[in-house]
MARDRENKE-710804 format. One record per residue (C-alpha): x, y, z; residue number from 1; residue in one letter. Coordinates in pm, 1 decimal. Layout:
<recs>
+----------+----------+----------+-----+--------+
!       px !       py !       pz ! num ! residu !
+----------+----------+----------+-----+--------+
!        X !        Y !        Z ! NUM !      A !
...
+----------+----------+----------+-----+--------+
</recs>
This chain:
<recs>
+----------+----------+----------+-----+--------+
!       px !       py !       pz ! num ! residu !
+----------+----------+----------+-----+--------+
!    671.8 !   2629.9 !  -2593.3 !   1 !      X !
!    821.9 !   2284.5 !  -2666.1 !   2 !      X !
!   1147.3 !   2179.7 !  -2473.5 !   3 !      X !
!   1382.4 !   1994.9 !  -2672.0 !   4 !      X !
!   1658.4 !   2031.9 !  -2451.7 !   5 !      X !
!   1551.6 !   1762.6 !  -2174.8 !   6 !      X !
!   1942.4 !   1796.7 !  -2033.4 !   7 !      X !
!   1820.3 !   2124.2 !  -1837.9 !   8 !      X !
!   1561.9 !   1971.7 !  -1585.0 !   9 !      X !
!   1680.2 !   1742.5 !  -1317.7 !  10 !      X !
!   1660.0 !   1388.1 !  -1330.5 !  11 !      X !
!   1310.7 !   1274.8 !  -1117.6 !  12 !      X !
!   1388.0 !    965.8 !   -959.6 !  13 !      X !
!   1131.3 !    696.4 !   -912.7 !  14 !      X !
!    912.1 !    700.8 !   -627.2 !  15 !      X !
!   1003.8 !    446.3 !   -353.5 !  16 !      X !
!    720.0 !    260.0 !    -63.3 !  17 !      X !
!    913.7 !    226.7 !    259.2 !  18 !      X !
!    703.4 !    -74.3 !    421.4 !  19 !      X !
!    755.4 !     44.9 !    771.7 !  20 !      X !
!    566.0 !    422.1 !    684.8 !  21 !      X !
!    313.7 !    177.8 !    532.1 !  22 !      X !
!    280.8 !    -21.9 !    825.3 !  23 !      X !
!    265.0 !    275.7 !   1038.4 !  24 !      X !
!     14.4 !    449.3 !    801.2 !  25 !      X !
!   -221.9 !    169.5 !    774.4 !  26 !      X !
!   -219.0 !    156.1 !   1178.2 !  27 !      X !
!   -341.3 !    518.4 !   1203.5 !  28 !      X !
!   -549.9 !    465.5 !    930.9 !  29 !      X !
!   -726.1 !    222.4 !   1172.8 !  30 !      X !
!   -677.9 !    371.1 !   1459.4 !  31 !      X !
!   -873.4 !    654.4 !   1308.5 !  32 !      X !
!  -1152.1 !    383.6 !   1181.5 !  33 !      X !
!  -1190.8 !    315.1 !   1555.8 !  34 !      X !
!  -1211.8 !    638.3 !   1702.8 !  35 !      X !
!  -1489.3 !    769.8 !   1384.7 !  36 !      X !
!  -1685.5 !    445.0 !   1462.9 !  37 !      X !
!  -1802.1 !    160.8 !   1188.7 !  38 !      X !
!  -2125.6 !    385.2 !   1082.4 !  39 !      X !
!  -1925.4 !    693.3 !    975.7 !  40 !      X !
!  -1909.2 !    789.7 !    605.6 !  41 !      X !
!  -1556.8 !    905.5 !    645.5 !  42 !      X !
!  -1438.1 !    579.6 !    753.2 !  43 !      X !
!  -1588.2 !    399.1 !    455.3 !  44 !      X !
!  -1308.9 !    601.3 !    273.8 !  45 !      X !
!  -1049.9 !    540.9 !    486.3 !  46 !      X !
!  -1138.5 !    187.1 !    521.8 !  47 !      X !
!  -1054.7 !    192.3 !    128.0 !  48 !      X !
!   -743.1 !    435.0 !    187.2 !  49 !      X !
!   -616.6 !    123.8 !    451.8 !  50 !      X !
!   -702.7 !   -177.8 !    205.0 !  51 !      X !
!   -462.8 !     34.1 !    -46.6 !  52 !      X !
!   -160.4 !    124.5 !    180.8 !  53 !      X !
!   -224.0 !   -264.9 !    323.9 !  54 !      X !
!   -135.8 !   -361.4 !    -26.0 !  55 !      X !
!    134.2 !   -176.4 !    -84.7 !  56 !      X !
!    299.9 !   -313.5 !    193.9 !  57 !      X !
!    239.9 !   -677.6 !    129.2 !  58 !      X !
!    310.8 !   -657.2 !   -203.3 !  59 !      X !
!    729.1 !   -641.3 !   -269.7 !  60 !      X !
!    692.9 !   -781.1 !   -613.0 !  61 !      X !
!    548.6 !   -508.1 !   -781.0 !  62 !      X !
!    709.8 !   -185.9 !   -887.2 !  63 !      X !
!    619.2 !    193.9 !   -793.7 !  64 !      X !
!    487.0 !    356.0 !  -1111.4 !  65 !      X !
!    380.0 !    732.1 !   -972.4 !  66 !      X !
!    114.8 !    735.8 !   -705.0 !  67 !      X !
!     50.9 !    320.4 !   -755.4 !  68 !      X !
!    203.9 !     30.1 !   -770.1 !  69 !      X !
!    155.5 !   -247.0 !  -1061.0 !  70 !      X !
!    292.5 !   -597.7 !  -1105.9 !  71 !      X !
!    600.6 !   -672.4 !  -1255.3 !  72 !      X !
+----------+----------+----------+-----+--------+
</recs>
């Protein structure tokens, strides 16, 4: 079925990073790092998880396209 009505579905509105949950995440994110210990295969991933929300939160010039956020 094609929709060619797009008036019947609501609106989505734009996904928005709230640098304070970032903050906070990245700081659990760590704070689980330290607890798993440096030699852990899970915290190689959320080493990488960190280094993502990190950016996210130091970076106000870029805009929030879906799950990621690219330069304007």
């Amino acid at each position: 079925m094609i929709v060619t009505n797009t008036s019947l579905f609501p609106a989505v509105e734009a996904p928005s990073i709230d640098v304070s949950e970032a903050r906070w995440a990245a700081d659990e994110l760590a704070r689980l790092m330290r607890r798993l210990g440096p030699d852990s295969p899970v915290t190689l991933v959320l080493r990488q998880a960190r280094r993502e929300v990190v950016s996210l939160a130091n970076s106000p010039s870029g805009t929030v396209v879906g799950p990621f956020r690219a330069a304007a």
